[in-house]
Backbone as ProteinMPNN parsed JSONL, in Angstrom:
{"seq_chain_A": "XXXXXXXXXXXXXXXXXXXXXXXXXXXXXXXXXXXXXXXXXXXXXXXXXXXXXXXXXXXXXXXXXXXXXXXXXXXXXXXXXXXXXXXXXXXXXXXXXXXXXXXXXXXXXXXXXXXXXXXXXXXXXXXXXXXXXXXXXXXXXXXXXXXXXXXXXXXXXXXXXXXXXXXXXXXXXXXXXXXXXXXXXXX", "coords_chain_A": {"N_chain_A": [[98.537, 81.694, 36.579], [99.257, 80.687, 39.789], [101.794, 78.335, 41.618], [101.874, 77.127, 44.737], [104.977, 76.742, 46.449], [105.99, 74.544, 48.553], [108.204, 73.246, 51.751], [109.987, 69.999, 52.122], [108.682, 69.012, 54.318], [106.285, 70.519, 54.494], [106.134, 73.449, 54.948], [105.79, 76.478, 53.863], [106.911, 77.979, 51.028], [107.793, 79.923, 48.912], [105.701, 81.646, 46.038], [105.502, 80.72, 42.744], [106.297, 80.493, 39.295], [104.466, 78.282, 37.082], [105.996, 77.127, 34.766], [108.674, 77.453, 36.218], [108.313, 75.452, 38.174], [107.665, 73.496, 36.876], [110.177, 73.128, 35.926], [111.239, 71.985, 37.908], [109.625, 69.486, 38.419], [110.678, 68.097, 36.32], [113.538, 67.575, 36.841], [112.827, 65.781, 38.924], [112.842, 67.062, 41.449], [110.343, 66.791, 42.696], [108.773, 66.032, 45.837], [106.115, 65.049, 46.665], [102.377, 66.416, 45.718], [99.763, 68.422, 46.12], [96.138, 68.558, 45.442], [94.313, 68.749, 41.996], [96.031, 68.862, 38.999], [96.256, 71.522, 36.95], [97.868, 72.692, 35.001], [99.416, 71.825, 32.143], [101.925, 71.347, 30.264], [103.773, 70.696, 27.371], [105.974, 68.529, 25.364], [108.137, 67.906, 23.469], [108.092, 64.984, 20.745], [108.962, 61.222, 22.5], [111.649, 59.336, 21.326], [111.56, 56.155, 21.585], [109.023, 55.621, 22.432], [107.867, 57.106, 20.534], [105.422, 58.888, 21.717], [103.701, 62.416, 23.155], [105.83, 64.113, 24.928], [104.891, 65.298, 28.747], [104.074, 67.24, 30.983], [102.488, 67.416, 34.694], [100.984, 70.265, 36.045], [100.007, 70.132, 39.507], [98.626, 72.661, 41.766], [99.924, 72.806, 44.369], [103.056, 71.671, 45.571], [105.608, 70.447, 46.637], [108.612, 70.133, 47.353], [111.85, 68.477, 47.068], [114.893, 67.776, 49.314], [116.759, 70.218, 51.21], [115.282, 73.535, 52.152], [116.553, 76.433, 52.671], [115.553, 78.702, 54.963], [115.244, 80.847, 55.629], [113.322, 82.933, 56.159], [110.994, 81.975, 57.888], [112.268, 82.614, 60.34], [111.792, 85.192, 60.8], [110.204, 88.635, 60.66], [107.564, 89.087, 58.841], [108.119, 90.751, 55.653], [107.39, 94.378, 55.313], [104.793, 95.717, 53.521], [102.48, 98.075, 51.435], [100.655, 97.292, 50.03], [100.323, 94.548, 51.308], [99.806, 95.129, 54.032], [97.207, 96.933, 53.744], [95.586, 94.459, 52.49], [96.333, 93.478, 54.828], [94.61, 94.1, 56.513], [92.074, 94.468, 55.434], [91.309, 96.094, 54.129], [90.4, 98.394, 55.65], [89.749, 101.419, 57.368], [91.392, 102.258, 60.411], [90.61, 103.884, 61.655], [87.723, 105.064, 61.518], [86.644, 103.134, 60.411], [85.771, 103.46, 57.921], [85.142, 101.207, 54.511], [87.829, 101.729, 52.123], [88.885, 102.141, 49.437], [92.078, 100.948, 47.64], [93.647, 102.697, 46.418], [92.982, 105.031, 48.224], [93.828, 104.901, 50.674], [95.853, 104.727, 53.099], [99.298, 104.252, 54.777], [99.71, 104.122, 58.095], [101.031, 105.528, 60.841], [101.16, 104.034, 63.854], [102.606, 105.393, 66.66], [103.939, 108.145, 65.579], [106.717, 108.379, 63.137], [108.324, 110.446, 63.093], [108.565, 110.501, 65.718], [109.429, 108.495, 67.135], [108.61, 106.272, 66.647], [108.429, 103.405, 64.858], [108.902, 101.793, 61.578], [107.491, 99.113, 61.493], [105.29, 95.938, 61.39], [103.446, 96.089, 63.849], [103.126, 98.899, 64.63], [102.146, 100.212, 62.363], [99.155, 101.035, 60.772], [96.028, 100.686, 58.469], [94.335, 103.417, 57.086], [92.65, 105.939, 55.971], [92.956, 108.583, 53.951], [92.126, 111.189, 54.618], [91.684, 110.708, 57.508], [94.221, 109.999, 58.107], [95.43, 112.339, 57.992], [93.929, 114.227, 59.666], [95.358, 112.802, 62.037], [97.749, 113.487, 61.753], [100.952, 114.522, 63.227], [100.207, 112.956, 65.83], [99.773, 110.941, 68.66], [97.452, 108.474, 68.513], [95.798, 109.508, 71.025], [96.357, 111.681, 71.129], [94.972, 113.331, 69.266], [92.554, 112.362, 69.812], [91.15, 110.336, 68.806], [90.202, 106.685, 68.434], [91.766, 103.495, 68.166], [89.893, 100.913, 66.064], [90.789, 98.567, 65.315], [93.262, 96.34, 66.546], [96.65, 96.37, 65.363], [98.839, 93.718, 64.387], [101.158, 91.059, 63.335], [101.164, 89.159, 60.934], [101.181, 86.144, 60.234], [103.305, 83.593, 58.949], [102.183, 81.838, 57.049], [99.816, 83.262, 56.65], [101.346, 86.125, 55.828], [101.915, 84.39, 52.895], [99.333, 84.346, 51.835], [98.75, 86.813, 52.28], [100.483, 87.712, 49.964], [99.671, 86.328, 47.462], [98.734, 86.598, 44.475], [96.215, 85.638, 42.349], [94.899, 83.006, 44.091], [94.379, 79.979, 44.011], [91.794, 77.469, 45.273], [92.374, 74.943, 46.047], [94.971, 75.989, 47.196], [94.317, 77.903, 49.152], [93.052, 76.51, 51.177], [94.613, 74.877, 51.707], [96.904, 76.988, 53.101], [95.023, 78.326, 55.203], [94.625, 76.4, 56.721], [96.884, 76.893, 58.289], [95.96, 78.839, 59.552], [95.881, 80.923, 62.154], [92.749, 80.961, 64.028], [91.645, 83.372, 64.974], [92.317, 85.345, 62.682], [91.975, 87.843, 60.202], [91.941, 87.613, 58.034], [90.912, 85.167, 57.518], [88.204, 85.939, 57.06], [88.048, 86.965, 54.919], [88.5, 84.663, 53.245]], "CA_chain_A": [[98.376, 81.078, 37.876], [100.994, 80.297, 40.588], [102.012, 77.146, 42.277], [102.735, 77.099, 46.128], [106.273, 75.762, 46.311], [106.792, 73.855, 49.779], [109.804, 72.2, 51.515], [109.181, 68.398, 52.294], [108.374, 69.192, 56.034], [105.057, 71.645, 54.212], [106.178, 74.725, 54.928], [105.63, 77.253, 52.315], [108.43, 78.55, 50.727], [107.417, 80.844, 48.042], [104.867, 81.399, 44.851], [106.476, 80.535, 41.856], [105.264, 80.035, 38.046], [104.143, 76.668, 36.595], [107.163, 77.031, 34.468], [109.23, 76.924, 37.226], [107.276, 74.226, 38.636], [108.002, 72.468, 35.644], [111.54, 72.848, 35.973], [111.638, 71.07, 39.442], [109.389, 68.197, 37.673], [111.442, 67.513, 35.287], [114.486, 67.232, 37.486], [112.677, 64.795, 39.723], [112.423, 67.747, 42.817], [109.028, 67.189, 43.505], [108.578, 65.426, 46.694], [104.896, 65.534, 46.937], [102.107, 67.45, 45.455], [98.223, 68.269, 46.373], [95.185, 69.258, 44.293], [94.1, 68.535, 40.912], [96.505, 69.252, 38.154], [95.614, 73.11, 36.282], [98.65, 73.11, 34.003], [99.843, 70.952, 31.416], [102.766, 71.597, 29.662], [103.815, 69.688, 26.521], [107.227, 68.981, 25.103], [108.765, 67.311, 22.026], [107.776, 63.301, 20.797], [109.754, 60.239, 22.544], [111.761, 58.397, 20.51], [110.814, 55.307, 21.607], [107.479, 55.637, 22.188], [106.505, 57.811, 19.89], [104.55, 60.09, 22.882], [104.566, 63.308, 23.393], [106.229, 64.24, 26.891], [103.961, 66.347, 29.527], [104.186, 67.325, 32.637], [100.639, 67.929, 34.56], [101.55, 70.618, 37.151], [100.013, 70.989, 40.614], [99.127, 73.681, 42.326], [101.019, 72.624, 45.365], [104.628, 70.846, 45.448], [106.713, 69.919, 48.129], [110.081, 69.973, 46.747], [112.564, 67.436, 48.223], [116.219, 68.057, 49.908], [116.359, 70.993, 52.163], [115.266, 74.66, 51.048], [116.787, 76.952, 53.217], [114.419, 79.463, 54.872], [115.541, 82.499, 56.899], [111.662, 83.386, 56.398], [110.667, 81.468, 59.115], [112.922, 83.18, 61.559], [111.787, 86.865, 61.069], [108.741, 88.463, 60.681], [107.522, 89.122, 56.772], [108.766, 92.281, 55.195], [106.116, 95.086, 55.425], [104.443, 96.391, 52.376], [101.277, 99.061, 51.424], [99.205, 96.029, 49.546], [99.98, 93.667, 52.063], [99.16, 95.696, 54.884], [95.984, 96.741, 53.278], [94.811, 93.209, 53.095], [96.024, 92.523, 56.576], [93.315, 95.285, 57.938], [91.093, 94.136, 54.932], [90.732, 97.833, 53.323], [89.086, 99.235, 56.617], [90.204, 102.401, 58.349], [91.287, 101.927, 61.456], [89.72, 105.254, 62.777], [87.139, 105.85, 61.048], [85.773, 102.137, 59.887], [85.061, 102.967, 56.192], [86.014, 100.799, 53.561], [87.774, 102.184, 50.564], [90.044, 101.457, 47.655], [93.376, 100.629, 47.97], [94.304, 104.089, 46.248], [92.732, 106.048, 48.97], [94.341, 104.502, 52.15], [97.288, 105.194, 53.126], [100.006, 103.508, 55.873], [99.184, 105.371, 59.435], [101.782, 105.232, 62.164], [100.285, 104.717, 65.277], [103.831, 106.508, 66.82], [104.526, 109.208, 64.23], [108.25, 108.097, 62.824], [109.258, 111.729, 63.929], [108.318, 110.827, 67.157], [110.265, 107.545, 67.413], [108.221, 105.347, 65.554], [109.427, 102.455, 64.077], [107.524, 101.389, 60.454], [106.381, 97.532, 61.958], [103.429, 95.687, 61.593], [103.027, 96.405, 65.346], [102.684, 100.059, 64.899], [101.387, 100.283, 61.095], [98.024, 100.339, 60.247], [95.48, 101.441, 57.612], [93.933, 104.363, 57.529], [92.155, 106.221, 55.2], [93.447, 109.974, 53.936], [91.149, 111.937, 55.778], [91.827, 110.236, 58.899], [95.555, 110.232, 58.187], [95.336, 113.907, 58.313], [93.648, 114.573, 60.833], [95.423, 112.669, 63.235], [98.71, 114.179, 61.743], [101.986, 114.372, 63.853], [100.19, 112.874, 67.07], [99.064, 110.041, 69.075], [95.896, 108.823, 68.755], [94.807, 109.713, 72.097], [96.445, 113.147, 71.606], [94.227, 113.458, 68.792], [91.158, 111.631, 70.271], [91.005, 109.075, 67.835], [90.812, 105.534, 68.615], [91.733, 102.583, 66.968], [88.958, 100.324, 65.611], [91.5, 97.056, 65.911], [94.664, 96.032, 66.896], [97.799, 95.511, 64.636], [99.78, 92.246, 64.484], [102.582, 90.534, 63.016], [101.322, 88.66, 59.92], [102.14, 84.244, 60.502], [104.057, 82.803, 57.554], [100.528, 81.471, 56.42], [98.955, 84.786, 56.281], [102.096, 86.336, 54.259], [101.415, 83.818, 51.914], [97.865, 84.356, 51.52], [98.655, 88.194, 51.724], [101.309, 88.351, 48.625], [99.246, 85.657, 47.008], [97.363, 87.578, 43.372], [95.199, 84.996, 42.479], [95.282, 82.024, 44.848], [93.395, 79.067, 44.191], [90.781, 76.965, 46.591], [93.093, 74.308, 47.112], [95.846, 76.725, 48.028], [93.686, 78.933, 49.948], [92.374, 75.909, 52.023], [96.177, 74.514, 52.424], [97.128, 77.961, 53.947], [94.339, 78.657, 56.226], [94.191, 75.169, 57.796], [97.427, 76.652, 59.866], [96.275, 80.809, 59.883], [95.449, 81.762, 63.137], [91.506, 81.429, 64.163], [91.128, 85.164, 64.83], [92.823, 86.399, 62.111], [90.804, 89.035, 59.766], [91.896, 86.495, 56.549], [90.011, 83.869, 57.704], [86.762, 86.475, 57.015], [88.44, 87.367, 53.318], [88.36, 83.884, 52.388]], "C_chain_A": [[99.74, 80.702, 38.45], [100.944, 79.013, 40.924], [102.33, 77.598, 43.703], [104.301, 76.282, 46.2], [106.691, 75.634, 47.931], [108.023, 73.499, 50.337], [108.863, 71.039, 52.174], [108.115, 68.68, 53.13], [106.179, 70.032, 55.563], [104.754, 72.462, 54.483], [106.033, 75.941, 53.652], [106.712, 78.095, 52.372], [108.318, 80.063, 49.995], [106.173, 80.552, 47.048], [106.198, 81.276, 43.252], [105.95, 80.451, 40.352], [105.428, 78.563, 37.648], [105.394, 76.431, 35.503], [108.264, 76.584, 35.008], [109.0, 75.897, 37.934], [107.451, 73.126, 37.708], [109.113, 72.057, 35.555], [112.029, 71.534, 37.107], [111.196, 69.477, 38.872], [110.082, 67.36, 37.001], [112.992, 67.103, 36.097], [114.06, 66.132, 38.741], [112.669, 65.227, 41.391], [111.488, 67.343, 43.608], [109.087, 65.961, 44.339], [107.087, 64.579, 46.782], [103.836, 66.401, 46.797], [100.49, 67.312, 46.021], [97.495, 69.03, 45.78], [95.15, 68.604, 42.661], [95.069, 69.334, 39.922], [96.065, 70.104, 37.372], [96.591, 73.371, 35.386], [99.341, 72.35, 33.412], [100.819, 71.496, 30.541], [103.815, 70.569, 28.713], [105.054, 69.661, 25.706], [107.081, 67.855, 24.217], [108.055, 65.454, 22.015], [108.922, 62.483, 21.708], [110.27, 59.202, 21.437], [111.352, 56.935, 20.098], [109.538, 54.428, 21.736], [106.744, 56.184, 21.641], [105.587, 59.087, 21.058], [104.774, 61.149, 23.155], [104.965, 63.343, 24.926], [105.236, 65.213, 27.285], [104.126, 66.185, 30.595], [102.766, 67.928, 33.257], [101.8, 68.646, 35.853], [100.252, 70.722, 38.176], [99.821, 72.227, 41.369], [99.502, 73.887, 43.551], [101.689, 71.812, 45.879], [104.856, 71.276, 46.296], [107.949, 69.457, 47.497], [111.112, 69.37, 47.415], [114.184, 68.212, 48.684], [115.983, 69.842, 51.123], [116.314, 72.507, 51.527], [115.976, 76.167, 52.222], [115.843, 78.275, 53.411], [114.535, 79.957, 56.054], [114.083, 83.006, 57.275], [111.192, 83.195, 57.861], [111.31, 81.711, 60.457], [112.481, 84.837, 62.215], [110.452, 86.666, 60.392], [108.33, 89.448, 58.855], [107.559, 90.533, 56.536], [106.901, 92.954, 54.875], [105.765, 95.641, 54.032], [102.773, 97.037, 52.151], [100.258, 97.892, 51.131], [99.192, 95.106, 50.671], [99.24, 93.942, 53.513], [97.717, 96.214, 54.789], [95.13, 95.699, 53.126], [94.991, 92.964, 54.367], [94.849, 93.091, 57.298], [92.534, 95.397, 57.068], [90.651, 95.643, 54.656], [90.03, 98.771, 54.536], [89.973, 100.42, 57.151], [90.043, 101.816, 59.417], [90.741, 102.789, 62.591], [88.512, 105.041, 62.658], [86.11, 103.806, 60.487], [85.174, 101.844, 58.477], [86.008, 101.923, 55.923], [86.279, 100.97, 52.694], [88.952, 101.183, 49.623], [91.337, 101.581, 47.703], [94.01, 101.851, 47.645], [94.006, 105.253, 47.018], [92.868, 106.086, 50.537], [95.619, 104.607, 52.171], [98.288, 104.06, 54.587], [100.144, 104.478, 57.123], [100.081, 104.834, 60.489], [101.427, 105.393, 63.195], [101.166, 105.837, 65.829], [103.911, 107.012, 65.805], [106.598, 108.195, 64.635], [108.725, 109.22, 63.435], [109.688, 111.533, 64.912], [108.989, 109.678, 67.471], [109.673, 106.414, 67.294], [109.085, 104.255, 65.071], [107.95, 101.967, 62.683], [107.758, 99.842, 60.239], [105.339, 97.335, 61.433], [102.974, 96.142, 62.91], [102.534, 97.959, 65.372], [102.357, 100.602, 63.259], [99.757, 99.7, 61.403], [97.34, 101.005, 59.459], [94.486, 102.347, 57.915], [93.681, 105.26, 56.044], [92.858, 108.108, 54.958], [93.236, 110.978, 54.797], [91.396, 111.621, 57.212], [93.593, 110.202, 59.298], [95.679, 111.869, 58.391], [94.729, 114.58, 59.191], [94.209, 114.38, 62.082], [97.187, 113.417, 63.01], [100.334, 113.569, 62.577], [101.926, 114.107, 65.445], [100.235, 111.857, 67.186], [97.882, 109.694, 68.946], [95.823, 109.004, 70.156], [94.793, 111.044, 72.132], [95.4, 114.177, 70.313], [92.842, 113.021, 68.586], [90.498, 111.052, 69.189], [91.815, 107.93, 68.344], [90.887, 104.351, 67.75], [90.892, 101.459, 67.002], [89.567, 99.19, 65.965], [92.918, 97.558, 65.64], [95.773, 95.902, 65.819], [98.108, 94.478, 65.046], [100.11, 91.47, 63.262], [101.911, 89.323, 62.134], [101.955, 86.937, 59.955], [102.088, 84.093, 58.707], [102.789, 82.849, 56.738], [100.124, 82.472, 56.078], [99.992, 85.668, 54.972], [101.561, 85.835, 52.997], [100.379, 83.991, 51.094], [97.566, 86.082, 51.008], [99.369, 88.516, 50.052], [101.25, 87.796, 47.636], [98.722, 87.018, 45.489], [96.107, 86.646, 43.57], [95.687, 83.375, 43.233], [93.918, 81.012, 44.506], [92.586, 78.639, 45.364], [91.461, 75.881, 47.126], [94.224, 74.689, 47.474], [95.351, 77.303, 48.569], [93.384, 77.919, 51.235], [94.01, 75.123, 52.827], [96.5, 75.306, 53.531], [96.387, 78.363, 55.149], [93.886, 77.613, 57.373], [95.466, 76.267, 58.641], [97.41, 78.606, 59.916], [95.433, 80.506, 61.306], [93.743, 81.755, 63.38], [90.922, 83.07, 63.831], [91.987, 86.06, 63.897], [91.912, 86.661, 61.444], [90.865, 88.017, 58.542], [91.192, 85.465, 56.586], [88.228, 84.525, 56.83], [86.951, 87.055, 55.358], [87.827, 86.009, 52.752], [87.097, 83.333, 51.93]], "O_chain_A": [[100.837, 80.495, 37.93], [99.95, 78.418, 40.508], [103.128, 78.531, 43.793], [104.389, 75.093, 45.895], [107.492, 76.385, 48.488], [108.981, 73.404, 49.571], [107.694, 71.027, 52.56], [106.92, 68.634, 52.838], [105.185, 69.96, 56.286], [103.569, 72.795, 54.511], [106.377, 75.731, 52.489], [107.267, 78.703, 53.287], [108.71, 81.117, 50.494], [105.615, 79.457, 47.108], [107.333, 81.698, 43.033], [104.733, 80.279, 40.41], [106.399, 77.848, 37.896], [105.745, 75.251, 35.488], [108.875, 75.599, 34.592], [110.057, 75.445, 38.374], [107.335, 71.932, 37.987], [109.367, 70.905, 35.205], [112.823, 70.595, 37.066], [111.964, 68.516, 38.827], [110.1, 66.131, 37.069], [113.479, 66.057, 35.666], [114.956, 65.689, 39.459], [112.568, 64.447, 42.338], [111.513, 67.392, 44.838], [109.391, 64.897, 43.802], [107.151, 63.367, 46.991], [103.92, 67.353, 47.573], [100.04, 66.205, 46.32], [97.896, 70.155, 45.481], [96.13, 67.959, 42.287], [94.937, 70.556, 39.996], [95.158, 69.57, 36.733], [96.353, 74.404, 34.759], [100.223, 71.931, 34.162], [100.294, 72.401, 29.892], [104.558, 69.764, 29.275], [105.353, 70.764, 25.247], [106.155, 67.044, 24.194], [107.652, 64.852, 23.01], [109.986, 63.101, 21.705], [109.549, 58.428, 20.807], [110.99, 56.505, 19.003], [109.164, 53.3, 21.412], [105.518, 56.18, 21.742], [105.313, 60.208, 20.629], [105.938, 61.373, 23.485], [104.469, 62.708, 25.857], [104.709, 65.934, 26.438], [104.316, 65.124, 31.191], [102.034, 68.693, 32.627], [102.795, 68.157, 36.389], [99.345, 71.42, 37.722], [100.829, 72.88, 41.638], [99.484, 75.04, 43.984], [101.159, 71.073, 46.708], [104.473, 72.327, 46.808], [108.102, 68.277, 47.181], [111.295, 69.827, 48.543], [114.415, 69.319, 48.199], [114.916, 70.234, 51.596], [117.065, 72.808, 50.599], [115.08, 77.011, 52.189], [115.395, 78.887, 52.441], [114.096, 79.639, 57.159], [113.732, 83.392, 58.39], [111.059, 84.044, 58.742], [110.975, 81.141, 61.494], [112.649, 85.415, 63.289], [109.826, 85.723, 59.908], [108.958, 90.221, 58.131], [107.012, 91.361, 57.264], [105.844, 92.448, 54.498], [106.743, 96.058, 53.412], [101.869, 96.432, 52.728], [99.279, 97.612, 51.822], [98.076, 94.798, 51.089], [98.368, 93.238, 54.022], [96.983, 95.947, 55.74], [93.974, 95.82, 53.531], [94.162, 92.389, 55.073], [94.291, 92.706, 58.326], [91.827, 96.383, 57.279], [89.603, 96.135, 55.075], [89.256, 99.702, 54.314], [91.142, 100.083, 57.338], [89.105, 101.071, 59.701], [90.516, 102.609, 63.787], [87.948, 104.772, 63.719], [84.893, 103.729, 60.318], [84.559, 100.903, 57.975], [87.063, 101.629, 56.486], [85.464, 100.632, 51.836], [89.46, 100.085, 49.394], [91.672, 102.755, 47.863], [94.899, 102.234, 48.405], [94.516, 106.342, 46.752], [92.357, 106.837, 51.367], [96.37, 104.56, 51.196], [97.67, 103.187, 55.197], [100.706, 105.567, 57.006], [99.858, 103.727, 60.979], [101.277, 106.499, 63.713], [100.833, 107.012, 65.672], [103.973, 106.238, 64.85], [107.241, 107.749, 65.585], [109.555, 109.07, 64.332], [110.757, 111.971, 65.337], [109.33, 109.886, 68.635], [110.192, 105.444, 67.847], [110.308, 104.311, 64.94], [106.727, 101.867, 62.776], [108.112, 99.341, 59.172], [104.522, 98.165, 61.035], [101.86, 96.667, 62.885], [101.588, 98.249, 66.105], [102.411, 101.831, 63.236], [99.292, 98.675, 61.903], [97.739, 102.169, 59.412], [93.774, 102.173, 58.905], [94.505, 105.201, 55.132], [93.18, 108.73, 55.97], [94.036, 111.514, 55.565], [91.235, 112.521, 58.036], [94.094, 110.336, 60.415], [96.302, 112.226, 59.39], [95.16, 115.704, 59.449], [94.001, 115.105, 63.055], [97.789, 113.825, 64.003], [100.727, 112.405, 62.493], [102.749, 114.515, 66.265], [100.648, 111.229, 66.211], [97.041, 110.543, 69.242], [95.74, 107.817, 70.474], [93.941, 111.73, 72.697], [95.164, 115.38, 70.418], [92.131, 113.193, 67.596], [89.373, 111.345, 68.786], [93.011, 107.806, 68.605], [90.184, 104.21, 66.749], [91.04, 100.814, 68.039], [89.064, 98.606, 66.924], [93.479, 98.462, 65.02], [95.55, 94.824, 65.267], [97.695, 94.147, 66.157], [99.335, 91.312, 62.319], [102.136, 88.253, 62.699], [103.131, 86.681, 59.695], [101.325, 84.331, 57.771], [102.46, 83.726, 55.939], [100.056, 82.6, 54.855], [99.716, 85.847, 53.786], [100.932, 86.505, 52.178], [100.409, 83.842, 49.873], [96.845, 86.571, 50.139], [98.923, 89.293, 49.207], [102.05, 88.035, 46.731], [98.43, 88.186, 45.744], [95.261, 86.704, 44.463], [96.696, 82.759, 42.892], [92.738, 81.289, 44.721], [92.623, 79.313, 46.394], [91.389, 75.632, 48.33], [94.812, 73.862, 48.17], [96.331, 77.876, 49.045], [93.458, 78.449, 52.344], [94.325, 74.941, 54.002], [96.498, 74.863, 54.679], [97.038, 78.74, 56.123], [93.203, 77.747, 58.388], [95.07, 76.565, 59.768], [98.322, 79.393, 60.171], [94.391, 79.852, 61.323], [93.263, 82.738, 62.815], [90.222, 83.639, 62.993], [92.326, 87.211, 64.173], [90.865, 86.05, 61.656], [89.791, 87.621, 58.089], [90.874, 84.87, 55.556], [87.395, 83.829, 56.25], [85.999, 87.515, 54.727], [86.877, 86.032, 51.97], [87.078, 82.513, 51.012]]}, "name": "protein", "num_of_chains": 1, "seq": "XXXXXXXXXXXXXXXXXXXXXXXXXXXXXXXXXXXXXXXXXXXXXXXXXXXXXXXXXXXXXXXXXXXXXXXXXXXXXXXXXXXXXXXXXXXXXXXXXXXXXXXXXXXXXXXXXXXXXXXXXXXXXXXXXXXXXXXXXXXXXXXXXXXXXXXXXXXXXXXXXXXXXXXXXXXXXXXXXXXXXXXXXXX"}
């Protein structure tokens, strides 16, 4: 399991391991955390008390001093899995839904053609439908698109490059996603 790792403010920074998470603990980082403790991690006796040491981790810290975060300026690096959750496994022609190994990344502009590979002009698309529409437009191949692309908010990243995400990180993140985004209908 991961931890969300915040900055004070409760921006999300990154995922991180409870290890790491442990590290910050122990240095007295953590600002602020929310949720029920899921990882306990147990270290040597105290001398003077006899006890062992433990740290309960969190699965989401707010780490104090400032974390620097270019993130929040630009828009989240594109990738096949993440883009596949953003359009929730569906073709965008064609409406099936398949398996992550049988979709592919579909340029609305062909790159040949002066394309750029965005979220704005990425979207998923199933083999069959990638091939068909080939080195055109959809219109010049009279195929239209089922929905829109768009540009992925911080929140949604998160939620996209998440593996397994807990319920009180899932519910953190989606208090600030977007009403109409498609993740709202994942969760």
């Amino acid at each position: 399991m991961e931890v969300l790792q915040l900055d004070v403010s409760g921006r999300p920074q990154s995922w991180i391991s409870a290890k790491e998470a442990a590290v910050i603990y122990a240095s007295d980082g953590v600002a602020w955390t929310l949720g029920d403790a899921f990882y306990v991690l147990r270290g040597g006796m105290q001398r003077c008390t006899g006890l062992q040491s433990r740290i309960e981790v969190h699965p989401i810290i707010a780490v104090r001093g400032a974390i620097p975060s270019r993130a929040w300026r630009q828009a989240p690096a594109l990738s096949n899995p993440k883009l596949f959750s953003r359009d929730r496994l569906v073709c965008a022609y064609c409406g099936g839904h398949f398996h992550a190994d049988d979709l592919t990344r579909e340029h609305i502009v062909p790159t040949s053609r002066g394309g750029h590979d965005t979220w704005m002009n990425c979207i998923t698309a199933c083999r069959n439908c990638n091939g068909r529409k080939g080195n055109r437009l959809p219109e010049e191949a009279h195929m239209s698109l089922l929905y829109l692309p768009y540009v992925p908010s911080l929140h949604e990243d998160m939620i996209l490059r998440g593996r397994r995400i807990l319920a009180d990180q899932m519910e953190f993140l989606l208090a600030s996603v977007p009403r109409n985004s498609r993740l709202r209908a994942m969760a």
